[in-house]
PADRENNU-234978 format. One record per residue (C-alpha): residue in one letter; z negated, x, y negated. Coordinates in steps of 0.1 Angstrom, whole numbers, plus 5000, padded with zeros to 4 digits. Layout:
<nodes>
AZXY/...
</nodes>
This chain:
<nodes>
X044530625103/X044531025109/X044731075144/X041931385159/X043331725164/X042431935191/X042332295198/X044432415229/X040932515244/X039532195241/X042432005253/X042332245287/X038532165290/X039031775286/X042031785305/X043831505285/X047831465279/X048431605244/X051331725224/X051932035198/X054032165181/X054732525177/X055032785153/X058632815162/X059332435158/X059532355195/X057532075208/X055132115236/X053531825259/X050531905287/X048931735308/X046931825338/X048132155346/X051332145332/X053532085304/X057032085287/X058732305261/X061232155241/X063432405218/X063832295189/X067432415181/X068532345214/X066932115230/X066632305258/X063432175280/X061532405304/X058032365330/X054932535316/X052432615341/X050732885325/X048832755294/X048933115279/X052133025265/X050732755248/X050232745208/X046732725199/X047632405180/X046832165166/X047331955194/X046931535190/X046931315221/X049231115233/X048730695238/X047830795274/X045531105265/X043830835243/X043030605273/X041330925293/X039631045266/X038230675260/X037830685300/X036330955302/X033730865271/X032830545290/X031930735324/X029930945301/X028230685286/X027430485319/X025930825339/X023830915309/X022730545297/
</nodes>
């Protein structure tokens, strides 16, 4: 099964918990406002608040950005029936 990508826009306008990985190799996670960096040749981990030092992606969502985009498809579903 080939998990859905995501572009950094959309995962800021859905506001799920998603995870990248860079250009450089390092791995990014975000969720709500802020995120991890992990270094790739260090291991070195650092806060993100500022989602213009994001990658563009592709970004795939975690298990638990899964359940709030499924969440957030059902409340979507029920207002709009």
């Amino acid at each position: 099964m080939e998990l859905a990508t995501y572009s950094l826009e959309e995962v800021l306008a859905m506001g799920f918990e998603a995870r990248c990985i860079g250009p450089d190799g390092a791995r990014y996670l975000w969720c709500q406002g802020s995120g991890l960096r992990v270094d790739s040749r260090t291991q070195a981990t650092i806060l993100v608040t500022d989602p213009s030092a994001l990658p563009d992606g592709p970004w795939t969502a975690t298990r638990y950005g899964l359940q709030q985009l499924a969440e957030a498809e059902r409340e979507e579903a029920a207002a709009h029936p």
